[in-house]
C-alpha positions in Angstrom: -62.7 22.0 90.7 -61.3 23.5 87.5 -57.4 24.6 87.5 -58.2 28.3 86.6 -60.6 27.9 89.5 -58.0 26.8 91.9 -55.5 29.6 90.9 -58.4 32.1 91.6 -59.0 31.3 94.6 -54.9 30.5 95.9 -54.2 34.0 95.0 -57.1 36.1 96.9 -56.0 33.2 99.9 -52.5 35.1 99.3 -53.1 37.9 99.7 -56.2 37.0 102.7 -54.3 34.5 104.4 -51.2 36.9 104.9 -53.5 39.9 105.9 -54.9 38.5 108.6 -52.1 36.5 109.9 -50.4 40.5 110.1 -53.4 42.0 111.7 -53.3 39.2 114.5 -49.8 39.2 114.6 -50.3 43.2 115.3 -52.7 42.7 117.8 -50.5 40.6 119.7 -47.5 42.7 120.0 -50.0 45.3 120.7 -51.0 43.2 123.9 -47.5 42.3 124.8 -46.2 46.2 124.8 -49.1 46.9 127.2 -48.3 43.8 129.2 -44.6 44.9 129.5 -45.0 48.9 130.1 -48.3 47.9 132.0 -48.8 48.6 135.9 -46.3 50.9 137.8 -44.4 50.8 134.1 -43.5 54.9 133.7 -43.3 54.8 129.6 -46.3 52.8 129.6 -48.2 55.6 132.0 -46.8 58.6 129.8 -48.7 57.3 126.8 -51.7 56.5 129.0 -51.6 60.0 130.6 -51.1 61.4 126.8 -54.8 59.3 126.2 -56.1 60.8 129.4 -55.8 64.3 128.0 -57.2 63.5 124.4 -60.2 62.6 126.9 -60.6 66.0 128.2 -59.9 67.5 124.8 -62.9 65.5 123.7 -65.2 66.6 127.0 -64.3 70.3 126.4 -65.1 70.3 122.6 -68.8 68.6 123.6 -69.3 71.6 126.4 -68.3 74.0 124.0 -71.1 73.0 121.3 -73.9 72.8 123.9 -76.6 74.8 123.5 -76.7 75.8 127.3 -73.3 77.5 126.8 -70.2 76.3 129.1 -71.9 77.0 132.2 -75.0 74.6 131.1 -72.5 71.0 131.7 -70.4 72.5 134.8 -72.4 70.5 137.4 -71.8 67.4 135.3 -68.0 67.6 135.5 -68.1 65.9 138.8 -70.0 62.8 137.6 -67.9 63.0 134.6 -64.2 63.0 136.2 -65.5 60.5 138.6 -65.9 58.0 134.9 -62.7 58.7 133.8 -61.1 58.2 137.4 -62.4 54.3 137.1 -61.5 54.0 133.6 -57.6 55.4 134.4 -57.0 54.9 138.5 -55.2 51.7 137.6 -52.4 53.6 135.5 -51.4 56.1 138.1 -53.7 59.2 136.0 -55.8 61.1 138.6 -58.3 63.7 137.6 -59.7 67.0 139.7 -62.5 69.4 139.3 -62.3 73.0 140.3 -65.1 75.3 140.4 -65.8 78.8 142.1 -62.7 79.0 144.1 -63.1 75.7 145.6 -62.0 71.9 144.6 -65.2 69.9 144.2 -63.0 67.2 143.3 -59.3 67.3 145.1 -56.2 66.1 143.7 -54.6 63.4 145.6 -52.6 65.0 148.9 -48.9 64.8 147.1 -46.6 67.8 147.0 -45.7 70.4 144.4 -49.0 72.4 145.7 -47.7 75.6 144.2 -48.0 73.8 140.4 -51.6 73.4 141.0 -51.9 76.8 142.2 -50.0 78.0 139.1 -52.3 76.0 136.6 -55.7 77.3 138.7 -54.1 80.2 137.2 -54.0 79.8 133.9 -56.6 80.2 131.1 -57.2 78.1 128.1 -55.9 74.5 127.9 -52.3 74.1 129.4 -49.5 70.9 130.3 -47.8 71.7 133.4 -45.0 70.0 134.7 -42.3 70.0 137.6 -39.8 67.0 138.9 -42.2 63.8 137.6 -45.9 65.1 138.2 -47.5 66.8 135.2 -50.9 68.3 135.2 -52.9 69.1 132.1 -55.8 71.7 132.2 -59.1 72.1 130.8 -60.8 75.2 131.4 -64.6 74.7 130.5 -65.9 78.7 131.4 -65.1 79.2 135.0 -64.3 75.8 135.6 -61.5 73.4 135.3 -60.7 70.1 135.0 -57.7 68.2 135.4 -55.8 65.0 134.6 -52.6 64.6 137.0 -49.6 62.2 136.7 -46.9 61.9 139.7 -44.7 59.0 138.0 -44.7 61.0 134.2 -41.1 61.2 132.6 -40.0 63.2 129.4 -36.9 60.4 128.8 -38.9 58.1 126.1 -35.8 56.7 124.3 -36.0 53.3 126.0 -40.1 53.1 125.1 -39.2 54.6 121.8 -36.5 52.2 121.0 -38.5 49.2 122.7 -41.4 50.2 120.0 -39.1 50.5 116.8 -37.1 47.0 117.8 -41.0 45.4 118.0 -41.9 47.2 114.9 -38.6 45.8 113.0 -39.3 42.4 114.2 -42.8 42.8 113.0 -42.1 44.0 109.6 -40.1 41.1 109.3 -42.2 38.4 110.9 -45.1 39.7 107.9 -42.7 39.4 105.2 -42.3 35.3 106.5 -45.6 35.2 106.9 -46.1 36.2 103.3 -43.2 34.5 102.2 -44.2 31.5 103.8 -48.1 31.4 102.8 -47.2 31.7 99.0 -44.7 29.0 99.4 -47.2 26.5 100.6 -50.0 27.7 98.0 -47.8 28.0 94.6 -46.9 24.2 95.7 -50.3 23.1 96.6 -50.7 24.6 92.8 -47.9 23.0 91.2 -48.6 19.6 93.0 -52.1 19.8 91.2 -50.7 20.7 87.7 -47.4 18.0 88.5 -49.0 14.9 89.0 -51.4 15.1 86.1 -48.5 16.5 83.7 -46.5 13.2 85.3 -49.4 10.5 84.9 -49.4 11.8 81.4 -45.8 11.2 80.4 -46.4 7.8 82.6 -48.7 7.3 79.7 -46.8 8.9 76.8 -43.3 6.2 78.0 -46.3 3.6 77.4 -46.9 4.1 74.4 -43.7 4.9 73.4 -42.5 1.1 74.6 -45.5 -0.1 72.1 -48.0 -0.7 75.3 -51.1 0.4 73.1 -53.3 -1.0 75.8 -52.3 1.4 78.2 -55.3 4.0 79.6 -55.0 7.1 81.5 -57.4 6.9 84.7 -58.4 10.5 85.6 -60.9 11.2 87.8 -60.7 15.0 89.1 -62.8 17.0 87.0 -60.4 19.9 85.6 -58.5 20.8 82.4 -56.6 17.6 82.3 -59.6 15.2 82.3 -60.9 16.3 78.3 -56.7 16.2 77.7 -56.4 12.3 79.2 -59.1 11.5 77.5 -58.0 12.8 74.1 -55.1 10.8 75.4 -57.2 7.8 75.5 -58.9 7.8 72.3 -55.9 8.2 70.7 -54.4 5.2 72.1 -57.3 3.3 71.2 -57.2 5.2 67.5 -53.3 3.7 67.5 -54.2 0.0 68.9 -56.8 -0.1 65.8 -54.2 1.2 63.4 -51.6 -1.5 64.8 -54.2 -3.9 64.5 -55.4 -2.9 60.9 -51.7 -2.4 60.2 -51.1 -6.5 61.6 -53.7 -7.4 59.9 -52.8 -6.2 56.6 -49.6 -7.6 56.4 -50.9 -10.9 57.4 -53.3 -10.6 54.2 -49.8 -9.5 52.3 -48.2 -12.5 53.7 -51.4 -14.8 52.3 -51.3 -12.6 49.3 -48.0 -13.6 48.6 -48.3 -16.9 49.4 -51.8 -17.2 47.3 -50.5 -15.8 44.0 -47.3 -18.4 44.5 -49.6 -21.4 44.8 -52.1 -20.1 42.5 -49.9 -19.3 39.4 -47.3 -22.5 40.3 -50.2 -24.6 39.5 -51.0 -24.2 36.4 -47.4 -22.9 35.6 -46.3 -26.3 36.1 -49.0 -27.9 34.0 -47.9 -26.0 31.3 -44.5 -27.1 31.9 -44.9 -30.5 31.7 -47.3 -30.6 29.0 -44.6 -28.4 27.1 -42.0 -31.3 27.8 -44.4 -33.4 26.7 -44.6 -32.0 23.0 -41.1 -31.6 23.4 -40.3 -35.0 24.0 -42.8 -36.6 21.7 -45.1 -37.7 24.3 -48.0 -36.5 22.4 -47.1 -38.8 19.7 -50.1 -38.2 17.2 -52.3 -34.9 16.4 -55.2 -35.6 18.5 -52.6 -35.9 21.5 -50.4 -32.4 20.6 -53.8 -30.9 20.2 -54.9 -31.7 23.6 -51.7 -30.6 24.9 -51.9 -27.5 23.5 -55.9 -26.7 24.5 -54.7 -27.4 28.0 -51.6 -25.2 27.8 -54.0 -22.7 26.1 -56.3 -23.0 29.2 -53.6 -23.2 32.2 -52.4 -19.6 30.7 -56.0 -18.5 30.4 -56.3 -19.0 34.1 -53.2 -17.5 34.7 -54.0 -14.1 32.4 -57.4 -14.6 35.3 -55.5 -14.5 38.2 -53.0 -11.7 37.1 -56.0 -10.0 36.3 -57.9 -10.2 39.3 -54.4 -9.5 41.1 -54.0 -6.2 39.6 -57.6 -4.9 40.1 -57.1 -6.3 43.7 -54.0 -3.7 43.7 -55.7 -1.0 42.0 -58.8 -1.0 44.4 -57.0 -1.1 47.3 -54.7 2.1 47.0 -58.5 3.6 45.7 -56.8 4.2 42.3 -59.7 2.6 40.0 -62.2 5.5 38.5 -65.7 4.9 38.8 -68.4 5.5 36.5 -71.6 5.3 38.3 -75.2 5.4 37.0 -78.6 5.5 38.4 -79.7 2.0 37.8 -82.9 -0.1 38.4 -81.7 -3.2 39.8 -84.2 -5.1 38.3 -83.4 -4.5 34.7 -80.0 -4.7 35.8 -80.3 -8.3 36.9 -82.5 -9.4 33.8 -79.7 -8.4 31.6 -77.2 -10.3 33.5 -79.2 -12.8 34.2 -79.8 -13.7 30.8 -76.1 -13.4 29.6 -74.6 -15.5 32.0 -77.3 -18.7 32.3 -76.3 -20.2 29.5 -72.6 -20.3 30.4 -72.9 -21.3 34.2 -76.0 -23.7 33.1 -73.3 -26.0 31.4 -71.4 -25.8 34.6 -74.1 -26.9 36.3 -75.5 -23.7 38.5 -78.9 -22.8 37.6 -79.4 -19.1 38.2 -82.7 -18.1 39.4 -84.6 -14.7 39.7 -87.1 -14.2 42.4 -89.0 -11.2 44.3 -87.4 -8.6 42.5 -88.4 -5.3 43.2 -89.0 -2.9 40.4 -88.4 0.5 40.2 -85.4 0.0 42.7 -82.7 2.6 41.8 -79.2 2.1 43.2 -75.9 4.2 42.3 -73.6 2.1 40.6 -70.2 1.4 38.0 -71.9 -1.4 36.1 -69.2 -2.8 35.0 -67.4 -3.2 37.9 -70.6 -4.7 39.8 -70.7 -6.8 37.2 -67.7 -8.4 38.2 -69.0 -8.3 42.0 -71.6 -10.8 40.4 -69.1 -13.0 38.7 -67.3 -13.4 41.1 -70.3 -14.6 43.7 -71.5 -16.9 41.0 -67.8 -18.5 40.2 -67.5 -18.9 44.1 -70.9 -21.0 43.9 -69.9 -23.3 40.6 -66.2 -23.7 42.6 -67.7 -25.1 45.9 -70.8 -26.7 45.2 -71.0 -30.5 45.9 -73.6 -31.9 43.8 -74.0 -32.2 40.2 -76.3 -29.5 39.5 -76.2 -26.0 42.4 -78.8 -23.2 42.1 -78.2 -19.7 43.4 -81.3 -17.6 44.1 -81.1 -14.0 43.6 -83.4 -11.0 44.6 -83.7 -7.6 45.6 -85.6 -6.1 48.0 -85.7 -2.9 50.3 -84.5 -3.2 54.1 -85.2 -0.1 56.3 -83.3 2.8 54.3 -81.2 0.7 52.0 -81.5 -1.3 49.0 -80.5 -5.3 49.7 -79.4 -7.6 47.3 -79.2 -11.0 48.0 -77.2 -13.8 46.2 -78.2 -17.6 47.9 -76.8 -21.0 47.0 -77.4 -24.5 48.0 -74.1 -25.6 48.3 -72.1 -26.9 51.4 -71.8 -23.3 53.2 -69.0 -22.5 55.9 -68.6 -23.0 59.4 -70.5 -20.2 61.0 -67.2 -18.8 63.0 -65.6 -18.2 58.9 -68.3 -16.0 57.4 -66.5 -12.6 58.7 -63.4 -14.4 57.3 -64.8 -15.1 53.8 -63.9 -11.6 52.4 -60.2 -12.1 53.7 -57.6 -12.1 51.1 -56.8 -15.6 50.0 -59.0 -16.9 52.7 -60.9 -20.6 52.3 -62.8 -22.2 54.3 -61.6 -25.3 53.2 -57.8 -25.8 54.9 -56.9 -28.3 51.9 -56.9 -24.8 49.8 -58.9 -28.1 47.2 -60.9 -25.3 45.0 -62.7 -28.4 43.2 -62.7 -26.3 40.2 -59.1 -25.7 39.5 -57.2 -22.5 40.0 -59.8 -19.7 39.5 -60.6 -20.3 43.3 -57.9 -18.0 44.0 -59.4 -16.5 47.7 -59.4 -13.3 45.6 -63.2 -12.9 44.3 -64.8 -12.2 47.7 -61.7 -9.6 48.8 -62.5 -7.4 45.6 -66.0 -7.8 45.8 -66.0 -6.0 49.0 -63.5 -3.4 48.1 -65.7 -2.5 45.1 -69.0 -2.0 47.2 -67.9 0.0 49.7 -66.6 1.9 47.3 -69.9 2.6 46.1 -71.1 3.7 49.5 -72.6 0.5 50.3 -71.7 -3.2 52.7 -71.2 -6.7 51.7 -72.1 -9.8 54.1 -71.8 -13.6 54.0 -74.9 -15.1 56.0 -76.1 -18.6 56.6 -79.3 -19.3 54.9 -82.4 -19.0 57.3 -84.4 -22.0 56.1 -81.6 -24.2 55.6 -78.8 -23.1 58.1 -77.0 -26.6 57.5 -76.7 -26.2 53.9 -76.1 -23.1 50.9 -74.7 -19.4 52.2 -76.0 -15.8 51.0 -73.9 -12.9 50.2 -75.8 -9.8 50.9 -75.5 -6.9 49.3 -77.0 -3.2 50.5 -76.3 -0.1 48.7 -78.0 3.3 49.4 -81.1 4.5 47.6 -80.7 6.2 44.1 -83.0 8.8 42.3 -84.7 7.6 39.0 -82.1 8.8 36.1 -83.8 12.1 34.1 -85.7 11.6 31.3 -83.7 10.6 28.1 -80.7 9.4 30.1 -79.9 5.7 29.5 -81.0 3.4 32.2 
């Protein structure tokens, strides 16, 4: 049940629940006034004596609208006043019936005789009284009824103040009733809005002291259940965050501790081949010569790896511009295909096209997909074993998305470090040996990724199918393109 719904219904149960709890309480007091002014009570037979005479007020109005006239009902006031005698006997009311000069029903043989003459007397409707008996007559045309009291007193104070004290007391008695009902419902209500307000802050404290684990369990269905589990999604929103947030500076800490290794390396090849010259190790032309080639190379691989550094950086604050163009993969591979065999042919990778689709249009910044490629092929040269490696490439369409696929033949990874591959600075190998020399930074793979999905699409390390022991694939998908318009360059 909703909270609004529970308010609802606590305030019509105030103002119900007190209403009735009055109206009983009324009824009771009601029953104990007649229990105490009951029996030979006189203030108790003065108001019963006043309801006796509303009786005959009643009777006389019905005999007046007969038809018949007055006269028609006269023979029925016997039967009637006999009624009312059962009804009022037991309260000390009496009632007589005088018709034609004679009492068809007699009062009871007390004195005061002459006020009964006097009110035989009398026409119209008249209260007669003398000492403590009081007669009331109805004259109904030459008849008359009456109701007679012997124990009737005018002195009502005591029933008068009796009634007020009760009446007091019951004003009061309501207003704790009321009181007392709205107490119990407004906290019944505050109970049910307290404890989910409290097993929230329960929950807030937790994640305050960094317990991003923490749920909320809330199982009434109200208002608070969509708020705890907002609650809960956002804890799970901040345990991913911490755990991307870990996770990147882990990669920082590898980053740093990458680009040390990676630039001391050659910076202290360069170094000692510098002391070399210096010290006229190299003695003759060919030797200097050397020297300087390889200083020449160790600071080409370092210009690579600040290089590769700074793209790293620029991709990942998303602070590189793309240029992309509708491009047909196929023609797209030919052309880098056929620039880069010769130069990883002499270091021993044979580069091989096979079930390339044409007319497959992908949305891309060449250039920079270009380097996705290099870097793939210079992971393959790197960390193949043999003499001579061979990567297969093709492109196909999988479901709604273009695939690429790049497959060696060399050693491959454990299968528990293909999610890891596209880690900053991570190797599979723990020796951190690149078997190539420094261009094996853990780097290639990391920006690789970054630049695919910034082109929309996913990159994947999987073990080959046919060989699972040996070679890896890198798998590329990228959403469909449209065919560029005519003219444009393709």
């Amino acid at each position: 049940m909703t909270i609004k719904r529970r308010i609802f219904i606590s305030h019509i149960l105030m103002i119900c629940i007190p209403f009735a709890l009055c109206v009983l309480f009324s009824i009771g007091v009601r029953f104990v006034i007649m229990k105490i002014y009951s029996g030979s009570s006189r203030f108790y037979n003065n108001e019963i004596f006043y309801e006796a005479r509303h009786e005959l007020q009643n009777i006389g109005e019905r005999f007046a609208k007969n038809s018949g006239g007055p006269e028609a009902g006269v023979n029925n006031l016997k039967l009637i006043a006999g009624d009312l005698q059962k009804r009022f006997l037991k309260y000390g009311v009496y009632f007589a019936v005088h018709d034609n000069g004679e009492w068809l029903i007699p009062p009871p043989a007390r004195e005061n005789k002459p006020l009964f003459a006097a009110a035989l007397l009398t026409t119209g409707n008249h209260v007669m009284s003398f000492d403590t008996t009081v007669v009331y007559t109805q004259t109904i045309g030459a008849a008359k009824i009456m109701a007679v009291s012997y124990n009737y007193h005018f002195n009502d104070d005591m029933y008068i103040n009796f009634v007020t004290a009760m009446g007091i007391l019951s004003l009061w008695i309501m207003i704790l009733l009321v009181l007392a009902t709205n107490f119990f419902l407004t906290r019944s209500m505050i109970k049910n809005i307290a404890i989910p307000l409290d097993t929230l802050s329960f929950g807030v404290k937790q994640i305050q002291n960094n317990n991003l684990g923490f749920r909320l369990e809330y199982k009434n269905d109200d208002e608070f259940r969509p708020i705890c589990a907002a609650f809960n999604e956002m804890a799970e929103r901040l345990e991913a965050m911490a755990a991307e947030h870990d996770k990147y500076e882990e990669n920082r800490r590898e980053l740093l501790a990458g680009i040390s290794h990676d630039l001391r390396t050659p910076l202290t090849s360069i170094k000692a081949y510098l002391e070399g010259i210096e010290k006229e190790v190299a003695s003759t032309k060919e030797k200097r010569e050397k020297y300087i080639a390889t200083i020449r190379n160790k600071t080409n691989d370092m210009e690579y790896i600040i290089n590769q550094l700074f793209l790293f950086s620029k991709l990942d604050i998303n602070d590189f511009p793309l240029s992309l163009q509708n491009l047909d993969m196929g023609l797209f591979f030919q052309d880098a295909v056929s620039e880069l065999s010769g130069y990883y042919d002499k270091r021993g990778l044979t580069i091989e096209l096979c079930e390339i689709m044409p007319n497959v249009f992908v949305s891309i910044d060449p250039v920079l997909f270009r380097n996705v490629i290099t870097n793939i092929l210079e992971n393959s040269v790197l960390y193949k074993d043999t003499e001579r490696g061979r990567i297969e490439i093709s492109v196909g369409i999988i479901g709604a998305v273009v695939e690429i696929r790049l497959a060696d033949d060399g050693p491959g990874v454990p299968r528990e470090s293909l999610e890891k591959l596209f880690d900053v600075f991570y190797r599979a190998d723990p020796s951190r040996n690149t078997k190539g020399g420094s261009l094996g930074n853990g780097l290639g793979l990391a920006i690789s990724q970054k630049i695919v999905n910034l082109m929309g699409g996913s990159i994947k390390a999987e073990m080959k199918a046919e060989l699972p022991e040996r070679g890896i694939a890198i798998v590329i998908s990228l959403p469909f393109a449209d065919p560029p318009a005519s003219g444009e360059m393709v």
